[in-house]
Steps between C-alpha positions, in 0.01 A plus 500: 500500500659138605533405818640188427890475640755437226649176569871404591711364290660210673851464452610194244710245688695266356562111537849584638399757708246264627737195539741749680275581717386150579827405567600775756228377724532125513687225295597138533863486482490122484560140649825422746641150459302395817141600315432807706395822270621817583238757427632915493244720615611866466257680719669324803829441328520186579537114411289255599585139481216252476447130401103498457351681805841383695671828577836447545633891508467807490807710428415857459776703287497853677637650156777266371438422147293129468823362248683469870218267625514335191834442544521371826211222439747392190752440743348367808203298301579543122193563321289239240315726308477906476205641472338599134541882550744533764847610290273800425332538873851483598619747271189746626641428854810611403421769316245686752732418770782666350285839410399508862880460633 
């Protein structure tokens, strides 16, 4: 008689389950015109504005979708350069935002 305990089967997760995942906790939106990067970090929902270690803000976003934030720094700062993943962390944003409305 075995003792031995069967062993779980972990679930399979996939690259895009992974990447969404990675992006609902923390992306870099990107560069403002001034060279400060705007960095969304979902467990606070918040931004937070650095050049280097120079903070420069912290805005958090109390539940309005990130696309307003990005937004307002087009207008008030324009932005240089958006970040490599951040049309889809934006679109996450969005999306989890809305289900929780």
């Amino acid at each position: 008689m075995s003792t031995r305990k069967a062993a779980t089967q972990e679930p399979t997760v996939s690259l895009i389950d992974h990447l969404t995942r990675a992006l609902a906790r923390s992306f870099a939106l990107g560069v403002d015109v001034e060279g400060y990067t705007h960095h969304y970090y979902q467990p606070a929902d918040a931004v937070v504005v650095h050049r280097g270690r120079e903070l420069d803000h912290y805005q958090p976003l109390n539940g309005r979708p990130l696309t307003h934030w990005q937004q307002y720094v087009a207008h008030k700062r324009g932005w240089e350069s958006m970040g490599q993943l951040a049309h889809v962390g934006l679109r996450v944003d969005t999306q989890q935002k809305e289900a929780q409305a």
